[in-house]
C-alpha positions in Angstrom: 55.2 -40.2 5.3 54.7 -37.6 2.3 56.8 -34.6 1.1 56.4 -31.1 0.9 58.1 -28.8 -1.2 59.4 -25.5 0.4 60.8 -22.3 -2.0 63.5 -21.8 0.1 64.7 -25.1 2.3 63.7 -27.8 -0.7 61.6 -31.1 0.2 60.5 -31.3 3.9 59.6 -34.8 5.5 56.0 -34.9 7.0 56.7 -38.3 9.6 53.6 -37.7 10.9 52.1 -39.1 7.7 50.6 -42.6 8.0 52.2 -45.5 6.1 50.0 -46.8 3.1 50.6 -50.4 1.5 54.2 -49.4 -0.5 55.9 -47.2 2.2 54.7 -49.9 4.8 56.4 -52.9 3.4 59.2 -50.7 2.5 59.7 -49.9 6.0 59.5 -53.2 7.6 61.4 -54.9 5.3 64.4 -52.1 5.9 63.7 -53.1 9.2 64.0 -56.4 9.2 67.8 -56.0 7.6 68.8 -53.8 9.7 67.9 -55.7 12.7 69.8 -59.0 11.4 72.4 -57.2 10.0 73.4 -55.4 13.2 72.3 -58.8 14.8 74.5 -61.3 13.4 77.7 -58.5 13.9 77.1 -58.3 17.4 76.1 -61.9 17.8 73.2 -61.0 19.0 71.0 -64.7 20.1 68.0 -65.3 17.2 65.7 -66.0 20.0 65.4 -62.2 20.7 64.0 -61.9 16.8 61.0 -63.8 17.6 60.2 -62.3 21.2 60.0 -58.8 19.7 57.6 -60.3 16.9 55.7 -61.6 19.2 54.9 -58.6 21.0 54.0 -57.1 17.7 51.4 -59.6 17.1 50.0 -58.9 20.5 50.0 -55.3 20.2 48.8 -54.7 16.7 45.8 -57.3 17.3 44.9 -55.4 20.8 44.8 -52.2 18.6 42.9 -53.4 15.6 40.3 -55.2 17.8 39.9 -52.0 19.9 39.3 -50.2 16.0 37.0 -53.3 15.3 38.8 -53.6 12.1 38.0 -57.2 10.3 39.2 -60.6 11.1 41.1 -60.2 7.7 42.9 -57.5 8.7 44.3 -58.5 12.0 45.4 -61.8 10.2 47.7 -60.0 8.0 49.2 -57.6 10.3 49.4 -60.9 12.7 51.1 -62.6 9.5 53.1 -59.7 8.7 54.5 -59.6 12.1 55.4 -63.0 12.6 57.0 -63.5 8.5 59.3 -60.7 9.7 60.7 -62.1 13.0 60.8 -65.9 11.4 63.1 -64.0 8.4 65.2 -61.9 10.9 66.0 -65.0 12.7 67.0 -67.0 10.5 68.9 -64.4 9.0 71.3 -63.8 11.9 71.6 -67.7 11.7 72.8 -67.6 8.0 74.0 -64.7 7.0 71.7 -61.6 5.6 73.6 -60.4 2.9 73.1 -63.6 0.9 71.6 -64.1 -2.3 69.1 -66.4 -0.5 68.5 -63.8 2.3 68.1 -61.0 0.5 65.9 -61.9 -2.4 63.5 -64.0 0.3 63.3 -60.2 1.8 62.3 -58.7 -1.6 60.1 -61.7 -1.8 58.3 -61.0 1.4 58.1 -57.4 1.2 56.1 -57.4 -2.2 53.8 -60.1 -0.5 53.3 -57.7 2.6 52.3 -54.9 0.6 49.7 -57.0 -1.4 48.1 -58.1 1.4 48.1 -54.5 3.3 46.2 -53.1 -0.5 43.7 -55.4 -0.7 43.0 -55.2 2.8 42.8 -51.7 3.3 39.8 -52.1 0.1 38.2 -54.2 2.2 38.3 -52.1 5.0 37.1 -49.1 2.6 34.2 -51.5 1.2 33.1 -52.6 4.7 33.6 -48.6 6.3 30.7 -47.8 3.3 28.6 -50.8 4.0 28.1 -49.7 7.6 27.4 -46.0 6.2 24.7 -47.3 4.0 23.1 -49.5 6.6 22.9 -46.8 9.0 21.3 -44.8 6.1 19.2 -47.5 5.2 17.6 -47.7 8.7 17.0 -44.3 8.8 15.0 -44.8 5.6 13.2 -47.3 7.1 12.2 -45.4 10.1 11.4 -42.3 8.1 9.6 -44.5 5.6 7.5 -45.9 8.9 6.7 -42.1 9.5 5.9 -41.3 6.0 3.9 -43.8 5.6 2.0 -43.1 8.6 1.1 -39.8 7.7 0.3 -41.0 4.3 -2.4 -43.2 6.2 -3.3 -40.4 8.3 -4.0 -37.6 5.0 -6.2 -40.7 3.2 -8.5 -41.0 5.6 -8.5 -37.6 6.8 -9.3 -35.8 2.8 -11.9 -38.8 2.3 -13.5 -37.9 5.8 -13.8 -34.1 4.8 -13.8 -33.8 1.7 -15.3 -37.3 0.5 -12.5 -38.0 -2.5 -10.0 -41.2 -2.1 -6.8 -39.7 -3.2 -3.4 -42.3 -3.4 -0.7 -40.8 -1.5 2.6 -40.7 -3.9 5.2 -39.3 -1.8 5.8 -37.4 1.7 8.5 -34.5 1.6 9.4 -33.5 5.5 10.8 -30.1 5.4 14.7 -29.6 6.5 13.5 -26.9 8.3 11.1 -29.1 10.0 8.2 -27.2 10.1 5.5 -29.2 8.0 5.6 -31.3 4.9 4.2 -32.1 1.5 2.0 -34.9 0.5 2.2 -35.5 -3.7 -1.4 -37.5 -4.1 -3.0 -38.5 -7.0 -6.7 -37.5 -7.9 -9.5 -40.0 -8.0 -10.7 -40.8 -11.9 -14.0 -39.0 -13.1 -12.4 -35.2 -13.3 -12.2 -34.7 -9.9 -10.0 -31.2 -9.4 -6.9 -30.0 -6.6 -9.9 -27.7 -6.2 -11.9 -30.0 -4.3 -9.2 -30.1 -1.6 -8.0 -26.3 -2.2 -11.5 -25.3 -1.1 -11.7 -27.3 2.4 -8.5 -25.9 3.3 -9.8 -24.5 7.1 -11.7 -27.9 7.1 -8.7 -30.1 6.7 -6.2 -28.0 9.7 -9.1 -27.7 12.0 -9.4 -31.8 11.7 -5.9 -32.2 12.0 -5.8 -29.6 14.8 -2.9 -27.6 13.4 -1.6 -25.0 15.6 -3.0 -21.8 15.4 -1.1 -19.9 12.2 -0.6 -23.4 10.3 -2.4 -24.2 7.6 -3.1 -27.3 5.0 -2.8 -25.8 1.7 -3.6 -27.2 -1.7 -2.3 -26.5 -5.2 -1.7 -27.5 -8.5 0.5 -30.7 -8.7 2.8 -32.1 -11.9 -0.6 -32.7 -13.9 -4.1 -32.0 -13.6 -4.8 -35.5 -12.0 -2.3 -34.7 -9.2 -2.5 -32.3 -6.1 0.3 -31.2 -3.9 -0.9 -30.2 -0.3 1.5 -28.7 1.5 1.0 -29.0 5.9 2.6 -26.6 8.4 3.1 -28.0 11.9 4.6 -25.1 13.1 3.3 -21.7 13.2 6.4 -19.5 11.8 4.2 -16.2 11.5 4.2 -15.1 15.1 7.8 -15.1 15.9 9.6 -11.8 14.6 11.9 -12.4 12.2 15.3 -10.1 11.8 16.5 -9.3 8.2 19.3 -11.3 7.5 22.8 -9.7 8.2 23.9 -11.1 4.7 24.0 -8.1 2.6 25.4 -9.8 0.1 24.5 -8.6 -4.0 21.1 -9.2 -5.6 19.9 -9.6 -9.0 16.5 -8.6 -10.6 16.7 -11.3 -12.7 17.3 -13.5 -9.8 14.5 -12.6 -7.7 14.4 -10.1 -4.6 13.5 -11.8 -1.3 10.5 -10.2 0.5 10.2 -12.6 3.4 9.3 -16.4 4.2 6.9 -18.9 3.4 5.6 -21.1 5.9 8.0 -23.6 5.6 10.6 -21.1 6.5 11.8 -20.8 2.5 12.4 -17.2 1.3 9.8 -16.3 -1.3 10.9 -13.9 -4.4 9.9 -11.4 -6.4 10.9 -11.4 -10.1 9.9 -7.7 -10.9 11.3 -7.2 -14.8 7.6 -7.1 -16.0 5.7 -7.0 -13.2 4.8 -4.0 -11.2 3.8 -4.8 -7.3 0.7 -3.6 -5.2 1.2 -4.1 -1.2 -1.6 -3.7 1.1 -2.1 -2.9 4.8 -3.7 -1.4 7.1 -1.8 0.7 10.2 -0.3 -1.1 12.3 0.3 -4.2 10.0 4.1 -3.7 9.2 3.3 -2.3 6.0 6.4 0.6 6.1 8.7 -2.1 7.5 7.8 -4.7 4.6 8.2 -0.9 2.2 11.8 -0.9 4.2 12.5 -4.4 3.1 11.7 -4.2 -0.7 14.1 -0.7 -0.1 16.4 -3.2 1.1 16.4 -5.7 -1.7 16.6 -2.9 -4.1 20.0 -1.3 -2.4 21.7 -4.5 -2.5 21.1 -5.0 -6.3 23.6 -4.8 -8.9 21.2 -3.9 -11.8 19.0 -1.5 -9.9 18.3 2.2 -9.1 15.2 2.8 -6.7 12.8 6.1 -6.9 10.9 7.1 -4.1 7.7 8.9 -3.8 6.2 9.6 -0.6 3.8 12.6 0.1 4.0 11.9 4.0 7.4 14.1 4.4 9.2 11.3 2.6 9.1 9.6 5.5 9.8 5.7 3.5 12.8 7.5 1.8 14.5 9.7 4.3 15.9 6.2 6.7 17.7 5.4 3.1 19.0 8.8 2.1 20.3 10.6 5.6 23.1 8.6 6.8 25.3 9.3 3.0 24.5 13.3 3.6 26.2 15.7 5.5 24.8 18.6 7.2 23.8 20.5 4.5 21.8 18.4 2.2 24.6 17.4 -0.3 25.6 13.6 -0.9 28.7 12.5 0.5 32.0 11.5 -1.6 32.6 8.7 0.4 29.0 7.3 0.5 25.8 7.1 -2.0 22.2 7.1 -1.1 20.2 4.0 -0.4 18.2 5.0 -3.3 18.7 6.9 -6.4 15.6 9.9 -5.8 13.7 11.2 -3.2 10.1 13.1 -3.7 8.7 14.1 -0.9 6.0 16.6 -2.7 3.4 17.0 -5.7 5.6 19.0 -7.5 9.0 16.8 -7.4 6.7 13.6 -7.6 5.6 15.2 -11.1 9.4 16.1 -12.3 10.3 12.4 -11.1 7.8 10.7 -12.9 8.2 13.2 -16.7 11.4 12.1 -16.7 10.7 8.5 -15.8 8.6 9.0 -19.1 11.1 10.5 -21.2 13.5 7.6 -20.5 11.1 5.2 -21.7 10.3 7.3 -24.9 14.1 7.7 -25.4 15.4 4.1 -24.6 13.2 2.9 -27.4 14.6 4.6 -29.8 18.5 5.0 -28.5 18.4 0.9 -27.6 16.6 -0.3 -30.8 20.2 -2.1 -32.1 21.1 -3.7 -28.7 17.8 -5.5 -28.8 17.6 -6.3 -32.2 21.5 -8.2 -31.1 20.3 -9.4 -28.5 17.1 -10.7 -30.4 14.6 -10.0 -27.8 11.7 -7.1 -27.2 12.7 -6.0 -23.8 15.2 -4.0 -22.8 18.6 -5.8 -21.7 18.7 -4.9 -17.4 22.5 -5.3 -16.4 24.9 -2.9 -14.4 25.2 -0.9 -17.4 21.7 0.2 -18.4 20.0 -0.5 -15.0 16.0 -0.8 -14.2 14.6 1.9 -12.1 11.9 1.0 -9.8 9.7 3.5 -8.4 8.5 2.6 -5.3 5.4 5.2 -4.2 4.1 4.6 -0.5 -0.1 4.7 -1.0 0.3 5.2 -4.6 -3.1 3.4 -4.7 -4.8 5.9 -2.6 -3.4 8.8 -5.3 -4.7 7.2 -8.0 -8.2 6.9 -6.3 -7.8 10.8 -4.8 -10.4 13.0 -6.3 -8.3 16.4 -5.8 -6.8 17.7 -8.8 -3.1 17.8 -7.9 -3.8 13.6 -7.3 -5.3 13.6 -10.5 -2.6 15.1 -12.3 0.2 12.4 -10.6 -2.0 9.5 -11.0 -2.3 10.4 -14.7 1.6 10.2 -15.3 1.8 7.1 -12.6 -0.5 5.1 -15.0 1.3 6.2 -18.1 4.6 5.1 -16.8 2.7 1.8 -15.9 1.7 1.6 -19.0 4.6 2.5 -21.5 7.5 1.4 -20.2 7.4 -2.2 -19.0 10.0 -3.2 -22.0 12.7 -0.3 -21.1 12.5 -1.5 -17.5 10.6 1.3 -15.0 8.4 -0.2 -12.9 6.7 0.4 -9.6 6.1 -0.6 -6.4 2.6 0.8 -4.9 1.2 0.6 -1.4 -2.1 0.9 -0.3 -3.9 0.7 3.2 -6.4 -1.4 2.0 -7.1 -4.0 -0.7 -10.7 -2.5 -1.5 -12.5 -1.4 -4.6 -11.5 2.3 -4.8 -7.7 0.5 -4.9 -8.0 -2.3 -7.2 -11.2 -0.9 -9.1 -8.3 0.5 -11.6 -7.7 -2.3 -15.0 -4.0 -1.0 -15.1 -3.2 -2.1 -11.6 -5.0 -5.1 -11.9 -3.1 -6.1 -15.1 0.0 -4.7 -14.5 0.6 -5.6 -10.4 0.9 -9.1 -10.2 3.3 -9.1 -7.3 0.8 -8.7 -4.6 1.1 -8.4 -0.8 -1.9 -8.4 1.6 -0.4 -7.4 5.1 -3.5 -7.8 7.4 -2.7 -7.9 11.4 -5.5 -9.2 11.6 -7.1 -6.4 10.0 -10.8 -7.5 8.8 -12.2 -3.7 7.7 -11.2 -2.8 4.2 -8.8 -6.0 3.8 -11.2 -8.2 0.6 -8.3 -10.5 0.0 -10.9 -12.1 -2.5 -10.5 -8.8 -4.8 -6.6 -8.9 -4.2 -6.3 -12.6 -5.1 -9.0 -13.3 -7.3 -8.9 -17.2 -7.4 -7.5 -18.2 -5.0 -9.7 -20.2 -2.1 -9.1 -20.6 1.5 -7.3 -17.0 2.2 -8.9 -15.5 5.7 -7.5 -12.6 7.5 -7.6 -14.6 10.7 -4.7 -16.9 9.5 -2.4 -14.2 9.5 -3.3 -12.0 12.9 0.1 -11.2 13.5 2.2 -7.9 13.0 4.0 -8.3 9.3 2.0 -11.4 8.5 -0.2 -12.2 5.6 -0.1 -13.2 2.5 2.0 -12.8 -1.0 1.4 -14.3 -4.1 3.2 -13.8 -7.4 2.9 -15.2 -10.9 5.2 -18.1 -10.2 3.8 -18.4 -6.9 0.6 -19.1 -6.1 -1.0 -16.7 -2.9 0.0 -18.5 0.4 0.5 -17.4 3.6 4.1 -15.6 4.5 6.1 -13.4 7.2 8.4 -10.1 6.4 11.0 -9.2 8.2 11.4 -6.9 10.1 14.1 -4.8 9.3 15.3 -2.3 11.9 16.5 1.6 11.8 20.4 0.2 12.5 20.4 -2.4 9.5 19.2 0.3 7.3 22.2 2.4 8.0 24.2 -0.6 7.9 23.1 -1.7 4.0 23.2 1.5 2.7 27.3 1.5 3.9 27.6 -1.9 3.0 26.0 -1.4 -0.8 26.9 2.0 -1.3 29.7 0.9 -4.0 27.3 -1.9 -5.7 24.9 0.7 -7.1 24.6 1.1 -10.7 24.5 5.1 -12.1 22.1 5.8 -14.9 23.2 5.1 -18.2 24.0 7.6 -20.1 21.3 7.7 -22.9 19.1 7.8 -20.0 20.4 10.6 -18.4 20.7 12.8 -21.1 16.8 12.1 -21.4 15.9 12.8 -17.8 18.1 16.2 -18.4 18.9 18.3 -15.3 16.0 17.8 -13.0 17.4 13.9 -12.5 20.7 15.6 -12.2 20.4 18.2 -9.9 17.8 15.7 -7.7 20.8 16.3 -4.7 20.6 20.0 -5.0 20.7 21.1 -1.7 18.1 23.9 -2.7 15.9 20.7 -3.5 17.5 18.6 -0.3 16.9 21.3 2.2 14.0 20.0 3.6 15.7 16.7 4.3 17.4 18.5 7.4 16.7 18.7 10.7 16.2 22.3 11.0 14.3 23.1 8.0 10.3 22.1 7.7 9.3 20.0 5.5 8.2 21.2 1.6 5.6 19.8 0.1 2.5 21.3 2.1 1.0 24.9 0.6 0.9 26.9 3.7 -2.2 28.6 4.9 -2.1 32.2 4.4 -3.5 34.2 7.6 -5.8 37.3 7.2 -6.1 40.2 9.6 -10.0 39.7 9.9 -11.6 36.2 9.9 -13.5 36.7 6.9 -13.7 34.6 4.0 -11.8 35.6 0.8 -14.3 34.6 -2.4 -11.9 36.6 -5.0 -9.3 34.3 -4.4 -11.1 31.2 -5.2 -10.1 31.3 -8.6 -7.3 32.8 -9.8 -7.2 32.3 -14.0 -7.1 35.7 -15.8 -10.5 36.9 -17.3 -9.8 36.6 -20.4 -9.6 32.9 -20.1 -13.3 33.1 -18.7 -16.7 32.1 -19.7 -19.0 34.6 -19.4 -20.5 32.4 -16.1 -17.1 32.2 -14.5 -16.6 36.2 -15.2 -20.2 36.9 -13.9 -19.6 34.6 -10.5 -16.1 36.3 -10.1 -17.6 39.5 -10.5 -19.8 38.3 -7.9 -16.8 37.3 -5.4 -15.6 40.5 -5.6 -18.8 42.0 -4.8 -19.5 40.0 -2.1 -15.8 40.4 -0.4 -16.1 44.3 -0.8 -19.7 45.1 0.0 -20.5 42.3 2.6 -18.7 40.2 6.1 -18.7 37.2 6.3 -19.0 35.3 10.5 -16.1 34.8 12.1 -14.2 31.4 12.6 -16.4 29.6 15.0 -14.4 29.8 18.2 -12.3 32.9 17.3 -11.7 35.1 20.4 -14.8 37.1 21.9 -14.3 41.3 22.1 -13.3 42.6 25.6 -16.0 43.9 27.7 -16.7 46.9 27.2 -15.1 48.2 24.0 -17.2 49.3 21.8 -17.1 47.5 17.9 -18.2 48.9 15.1 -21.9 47.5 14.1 -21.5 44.5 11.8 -23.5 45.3 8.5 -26.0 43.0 7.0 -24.2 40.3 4.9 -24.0 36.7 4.6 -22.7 34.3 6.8 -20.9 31.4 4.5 -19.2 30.2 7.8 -21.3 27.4 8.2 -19.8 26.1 5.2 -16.7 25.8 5.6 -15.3 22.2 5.9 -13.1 20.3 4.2 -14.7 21.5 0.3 -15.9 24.7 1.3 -14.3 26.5 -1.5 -16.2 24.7 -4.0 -19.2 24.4 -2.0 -18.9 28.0 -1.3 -18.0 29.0 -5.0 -21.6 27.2 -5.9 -23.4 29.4 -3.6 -21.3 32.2 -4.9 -23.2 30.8 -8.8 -26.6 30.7 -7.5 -26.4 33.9 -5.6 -25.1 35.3 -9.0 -27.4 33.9 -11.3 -30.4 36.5 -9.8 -33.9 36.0 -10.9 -33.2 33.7 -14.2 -31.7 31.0 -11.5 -29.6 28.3 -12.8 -29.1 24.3 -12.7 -26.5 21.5 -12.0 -25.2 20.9 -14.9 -24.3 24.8 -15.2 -22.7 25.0 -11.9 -20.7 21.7 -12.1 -19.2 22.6 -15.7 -18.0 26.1 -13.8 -16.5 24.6 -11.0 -14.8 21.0 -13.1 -12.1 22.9 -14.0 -11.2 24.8 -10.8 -12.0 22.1 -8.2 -13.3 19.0 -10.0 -16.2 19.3 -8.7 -19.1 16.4 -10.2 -23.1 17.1 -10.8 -24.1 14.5 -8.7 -22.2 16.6 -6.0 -24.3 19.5 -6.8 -27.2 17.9 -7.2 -26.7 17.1 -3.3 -26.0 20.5 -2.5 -29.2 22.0 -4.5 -31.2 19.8 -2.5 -29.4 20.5 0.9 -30.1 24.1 0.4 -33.9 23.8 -0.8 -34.8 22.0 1.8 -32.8 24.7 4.4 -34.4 27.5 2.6 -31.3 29.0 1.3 -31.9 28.0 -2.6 -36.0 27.5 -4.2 -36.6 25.3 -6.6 -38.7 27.0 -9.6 -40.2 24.6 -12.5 -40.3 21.2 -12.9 -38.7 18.4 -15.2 -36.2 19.5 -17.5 -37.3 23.3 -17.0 -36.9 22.9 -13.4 -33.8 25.7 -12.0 -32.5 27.0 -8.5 -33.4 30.3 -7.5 -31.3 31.7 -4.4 -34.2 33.0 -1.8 -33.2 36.4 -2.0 -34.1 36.3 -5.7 -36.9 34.4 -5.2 -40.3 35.3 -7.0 -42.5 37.3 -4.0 -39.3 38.2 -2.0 -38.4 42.0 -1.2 -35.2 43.2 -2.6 -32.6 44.1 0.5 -32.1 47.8 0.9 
């Protein structure tokens, strides 16, 4: 019985309480008096005193036996029982409001409560034992299993691998999906690699599931090797982003999916830049939705997007907080912080990523120097941005010279401002050499993702992962598997989630008060293109009826000649005198001669008469994907007459204009020599190209 205190009505009696040692000899003793008090007024007959402790006795001892409570404690409640009735009889008999009577009460009340303390310890003492048995035969059993397994792993690494290892300790995985064997290494040197390197070996003779692996790695010391077993292949199922959207902390880690064992692996991206792979089809825009998704739900970070493909990672993030014309909603912020969807806006993003960096070292030199550390302080307040660029990689190996231009500021950005916190996020369809054959992504981008579905072409995980053993494509054929590895994790096989079009709208409601803004020193850097990013004259395209920007459209000609003149566009004055003389040319050739028609234009009707077609040359043949610069070449050689030129001298004209390289040249020279279009005059160093209509014996056109 316990007490509650109310504001208004005072204490309240709780009687449904239990009694504990004190408030249970209180009450039987009150009893007892009671009883022989009212008792011996009434001349009630003793004999009814000990019936009704008898029945006690029987009751309580049914009860406690049916509780299997200990012999002790059914003695004293049996005690207890009887000490009362033999005191309330002999009470009646005498008189209970004696000295005698009264302080033999007091007497056996104290005694009762004694005995209901210490048992109730006992009781407590015993309740624990039986805990820890239990628990101690469950040990057993699972120390039957481990040690099975242990057996198992012993014979099974000296079989393939031919090294006796000493098995330390077995760790089952809650999730129960594998485990982890801690073994020591044989004396004489012998390396984790030695196990690390028989990987496919050791699951094929332990016939793990297809999608499970038995993978080695580094264990407390170099004499020790962890090797970590999956039993159950987590990697086809599809997993569902979780529905907590709870917030996120760069300097905690952003989960990007699960390991094997079914534990969420992070990435800790406040130095490190990130380089995901994967071909179509492997999940690679849903694991680019996920990272969006880790970003959105951070406190201490602002997300950039670049994608050249309409903006097509950004726009999920960034359409449900505008309304319906382009402008961000008061009640809701974007997903992410910037949106380019085009050369030009990917160019104004990433200046003023670079004038932040410039500025924050010089406006944050104090707050480091207080905080005593060389990298920026990330919090709320001055946030990191993180610009995520779908196939970034492929921009920075893209030969054309609006590529060239953006990869040159992506690297600088790389490469400047790792300690005022901008990093990025690039995606590539491939982990090949064109991607990784760049040092700054290499050094810089060691958060790496290889999403293969399977995927053999163009997927060298041994370039992505360079050390690490055992990695085949074939352990990871399913859609949004493959494998991550980061620099506190080593590369290992893992599943993204998939993250669908509803939870997307769902997180960017749910975290659309968590985002930080831009600091202000920051801001004032980045000047008014960051602030005007929501313009809707720089949003428009984001809506459903207007077409995407970003795309130069093709102008259309009333005839289906070729325009030369137009191929280069830089004032004369700014010319060599080659580049004036093969202008000069252009001209010529657009005003004096036609060029073929489009192959497949529409044919004259029957009939009607068309003006005769006059001698010229037909360039149509050219015309692929580079036929302005292949054509601007001809346009060189044509002009050069007589004299005739070389590769070098047409390459230099053409670097600026289309970046066009000598060894291309080289190939077209030869092409057109050995089609009779160019002639080859000389040889070695003197050798040049002589278009055939300038050629030594042949007849000048009239």
């Amino acid at each position: 019985m316990t007490t509650n205190t109310q504001a208004s009505t005072g204490p309240v009696w709780d009687w449904a309480a239990g009694h504990g040692p004190v408030t249970g000899a209180l009450s039987a003793t009150t009893g007892c008096l009671a009883v022989a008090t009212t008792g011996a007024a009434a001349g009630m007959p003793p004999g009814w005193a000990l019936a009704v402790g008898a029945a006690g006795v029987i009751g309580h001892t049914a009860t406690s036996l049916r509780d299997r409570l200990s012999a002790r404690t059914i003695g004293m409640r049996a005690a207890s029982w009887l000490l009362g009735a033999g005191w309330t009889t002999w009470a009646m008999t005498t008189g209970p409001l004696t000295w005698a009577a009264l302080g033999s009460l007091a007497t056996l009340g104290v005694g009762m409560g004694a005995a209901a303390r210490a048992t109730l310890l006992h009781e407590e003492a015993r309740e624990l034992e039986a805990i820890a048995a239990a628990e101690r035969q469950i040990a057993r059993e699972l120390s039957a299993e481990r040690r099975a397994i242990a057996a198992e792993w012993v014979d099974r690494i000296q079989r393939v691998c031919g090294i006796t290892v000493r098995v330390l300790a077995v760790e089952q995985w809650p999730t129960g999906t594998g485990f982890t064997i801690d073994a020591e290494l044989p004396p004489g040197g012998t390396t984790y690699d030695r196990i690390a390197k028989e990987s496919a070996r050791l699951s094929a003779d332990a016939r793990l599931p297809h999608g499970c692996t038995a993978s080695a790695s580094q264990g407390v010391d170099q004499g020790r090797v962890l090797i970590d077993v999956t039993t159950v292949n987590v990697l086809a199922a599809e997993v569902t982003y979780p529905t907590d959207y709870g917030p996120l902390s760069l300097h905690t880690g952003i989960p990007w999916g699960l390991r094997t064992n079914a534990d969420e692996i992070r990435a800790y991206l406040r130095e490190q830049c990130a380089l995901v792979v994967g071909p179509t089809g492997s999940g690679k825009t849903n694991m680019v939705h996920t990272i969006l998704a880790g970003f959105a739900r951070a406190t201490d970070v602002l997300t950039w997007v670049i994608d050249l493909n309409a903006g097509s990672a950004g726009l999920p993030w960034v359409r449900p907080a505008l309304d319906s014309s382009g402008q961000t909603t008061d009640g809701m912020r974007p997903g992410i912080d910037w949106l380019a969807a085009s050369h030009e806006e990917a160019a104004v993003m990433l200046d003023a990523a670079v004038r932040i960096a410039k500025h924050r070292k010089m406006a944050y030199q104090d707050l480091m120097s207080k905080a005593n550390t060389d990298l920026l302080p990330i919090s709320d307040r001055i946030p990191q941005i993180e610009i995520v660029i779908d196939e970034g990689a492929e921009i920075l190996a893209s030969s054309d010279k609006e590529s060239r231009k953006l990869a040159a500021k992506i690297l600088e950005v790389i490469r400047i401002a790792r300690a005022m916190g901008i990093r990025t996020v690039l995606t590539a369809l491939g982990a090949t050499g064109a991607v990784l054959g760049n040092l700054m992504i290499r050094r810089e981008a060691k958060v790496r993702v290889a999403l293969t579905g399977g995927e053999t072409e163009g997927m060298d995980l041994g370039k992505q992962f360079p050390g690490s053993r055992g990695l085949r494509v074939d352990q990871a054929p399913y859609k949004g598997a493959g494998f991550m590895g980061t620099p506190e994790s080593p590369a290992a096989l893992f599943k993204s989630w998939r993250i669908l079009p509803n939870q997307i709208r769902d997180i960017v409601a749910a975290t659309s008060d968590r985002h930080p803004t831009l600091d202000a020193t920051s801001a004032k850097a980045a000047g008014p293109d960051y602030a005007r990013r929501w313009d809707s004259a720089r949003t428009a395209w984001m809506r459903d009826d207007h077409p995407a920007t970003g795309t130069p459209q093709r102008e259309t000609g009333s005839g289906g000649g070729l325009n030369l003149s137009a191929l280069r566009e830089q004032p004369p004055a700014l010319e060599s005198n080659e580049d004036a003389l093969a202008r000069q040319f252009r001209e010529q050739i657009d005003a004096q001669f036609a060029t073929a028609p489009e192959p497949g234009t529409t044919e004259p009707d029957a009939g009607t008469e068309q003006p005769p077609a006059p001698a010229g040359l037909n360039l149509s043949a050219l015309r692929n994907e580079d036929n302005a610069a292949r054509t601007a070449a001809l346009a060189l050689l044509l002009a050069a007459g007589p004299e005739g030129t070389g590769a070098s001298a047409i390459a230099r004209a053409l670097a600026d204009e289309h970046g066009t390289t000598r060894q291309t040249v080289v190939g077209w020279l030869k092409t057109w020599t050995d089609e009779g279009t160019a002639v080859r005059v000389g040889e070695g160093t003197k050798a040049r190209y002589v278009h055939h209509r300038h050629a030594p014996g042949t007849r000048p056109e009239a």
